[in-house]
C-alpha positions as CSV (number, residue, x, y, z in Angstrom):
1,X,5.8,-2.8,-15.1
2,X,8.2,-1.0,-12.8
3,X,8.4,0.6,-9.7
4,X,10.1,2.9,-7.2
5,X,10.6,2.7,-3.6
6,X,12.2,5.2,-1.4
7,X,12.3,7.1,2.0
8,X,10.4,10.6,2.0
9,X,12.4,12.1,4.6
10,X,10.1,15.2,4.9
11,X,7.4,13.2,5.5
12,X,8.9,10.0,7.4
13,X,7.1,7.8,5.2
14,X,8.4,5.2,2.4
15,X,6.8,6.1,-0.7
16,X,5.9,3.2,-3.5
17,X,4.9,4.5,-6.8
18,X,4.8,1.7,-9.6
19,X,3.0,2.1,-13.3
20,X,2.4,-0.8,-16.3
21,X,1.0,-4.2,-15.2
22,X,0.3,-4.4,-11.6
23,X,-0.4,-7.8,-10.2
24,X,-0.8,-9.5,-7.3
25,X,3.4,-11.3,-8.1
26,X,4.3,-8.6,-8.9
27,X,2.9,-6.2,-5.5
28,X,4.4,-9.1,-3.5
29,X,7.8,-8.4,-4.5
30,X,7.1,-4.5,-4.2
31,X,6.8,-5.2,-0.9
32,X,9.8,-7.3,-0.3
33,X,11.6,-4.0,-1.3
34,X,9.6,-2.0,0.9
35,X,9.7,-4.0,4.5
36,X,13.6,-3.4,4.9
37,X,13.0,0.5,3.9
38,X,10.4,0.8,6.7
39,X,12.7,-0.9,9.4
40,X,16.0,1.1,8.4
41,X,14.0,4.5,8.6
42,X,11.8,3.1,11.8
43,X,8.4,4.4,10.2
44,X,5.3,2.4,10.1
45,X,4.2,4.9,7.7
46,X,3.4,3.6,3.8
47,X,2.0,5.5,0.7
48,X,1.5,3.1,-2.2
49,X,1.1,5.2,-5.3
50,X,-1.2,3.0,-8.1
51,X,-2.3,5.5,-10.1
52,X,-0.4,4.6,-13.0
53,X,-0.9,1.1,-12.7
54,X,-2.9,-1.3,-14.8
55,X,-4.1,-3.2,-12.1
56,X,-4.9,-6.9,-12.4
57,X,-6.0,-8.6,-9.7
58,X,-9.0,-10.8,-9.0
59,X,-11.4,-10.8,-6.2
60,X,-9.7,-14.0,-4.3
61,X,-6.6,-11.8,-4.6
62,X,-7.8,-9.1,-2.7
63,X,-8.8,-11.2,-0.3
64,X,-5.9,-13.2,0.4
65,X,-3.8,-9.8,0.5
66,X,-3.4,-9.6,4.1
67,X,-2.2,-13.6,4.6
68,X,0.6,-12.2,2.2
69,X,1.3,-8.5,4.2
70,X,1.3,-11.2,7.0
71,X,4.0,-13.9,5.7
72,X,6.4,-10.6,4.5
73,X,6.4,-9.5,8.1
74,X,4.4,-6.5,7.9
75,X,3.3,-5.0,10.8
76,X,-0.1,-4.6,11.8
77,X,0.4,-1.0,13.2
78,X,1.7,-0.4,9.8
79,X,-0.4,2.7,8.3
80,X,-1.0,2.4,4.9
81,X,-2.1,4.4,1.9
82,X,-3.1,3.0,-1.4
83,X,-3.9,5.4,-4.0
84,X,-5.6,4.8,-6.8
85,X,-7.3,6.6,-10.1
86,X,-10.3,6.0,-9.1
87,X,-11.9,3.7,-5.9
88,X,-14.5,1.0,-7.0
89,X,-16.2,-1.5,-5.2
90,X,-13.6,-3.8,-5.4
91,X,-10.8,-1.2,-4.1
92,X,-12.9,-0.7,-1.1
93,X,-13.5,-4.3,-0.5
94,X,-9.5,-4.3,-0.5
95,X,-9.8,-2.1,2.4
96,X,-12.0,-3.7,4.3
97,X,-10.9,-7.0,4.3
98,X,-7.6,-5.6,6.0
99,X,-9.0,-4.1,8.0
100,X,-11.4,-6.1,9.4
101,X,-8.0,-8.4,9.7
102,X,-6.3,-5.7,11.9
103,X,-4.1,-3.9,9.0
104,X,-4.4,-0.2,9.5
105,X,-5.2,0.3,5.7
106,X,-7.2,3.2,3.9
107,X,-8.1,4.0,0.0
108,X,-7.4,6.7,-1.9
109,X,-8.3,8.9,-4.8
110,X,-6.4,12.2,-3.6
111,X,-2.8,11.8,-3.2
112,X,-3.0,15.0,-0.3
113,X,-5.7,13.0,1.6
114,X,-3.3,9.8,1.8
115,X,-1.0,11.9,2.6
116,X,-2.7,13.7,5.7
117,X,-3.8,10.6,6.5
118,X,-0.8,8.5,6.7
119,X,1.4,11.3,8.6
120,X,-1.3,11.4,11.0
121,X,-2.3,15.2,10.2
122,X,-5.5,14.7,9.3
């Protein structure tokens, strides 16, 4: 497992790209690196790149995902991108449960869609 976090200046978004085993420990402390990247830069733009990820996480792990964006401090106005290979039921399920908890979330397959999306272009 291993990941990348950084500041797209072109875009004004913090970009997250991670590959090997992706669990729900190991998004948690992802994030921790990419809350104090979002406040430096003043964006509450997020792409989270998982298409090289092996992810592992269970259905109670989804849904528990926004009590956790919630004790790191993320902000609800936060816009945020996940992209993945391929969406599945579960994947979407991700996105609705935040959702439907007030996180400004979306799924991906396209990495130009997330994108468009996140920047607000769309």
């Amino acid at each position: 497992m291993s990941w990348t976090v950084e500041f797209v200046e072109d875009l004004g978004v913090v970009l997250a790209r991670t590959e090997g085993k992706y669990d729900a420990k190991i998004g948690i402390e992802m994030l921790k690196e990419v809350n104090p990247l979002l406040r430096e830069h003043s964006t509450n733009r997020l792409l989270i790149d998982l298409r090289l990820a092996e992810l592992q996480f269970s259905v109670a792990d989804l849904f528990n995902r926004p009590d956790e964006y919630l004790e790191l401090g993320l902000d609800r106005r936060l816009r945020t991108g996940l992209i993945f290979r391929e969406l599945n039921e579960n994947r979407r399920f991700l996105e609705t449960v935040c959702v439907n908890r007030g996180y400004n979330l979306k799924v991906f397959e396209d990495y130009d869609q997330a994108v468009q999306w996140v920047t607000g272009s769309d």
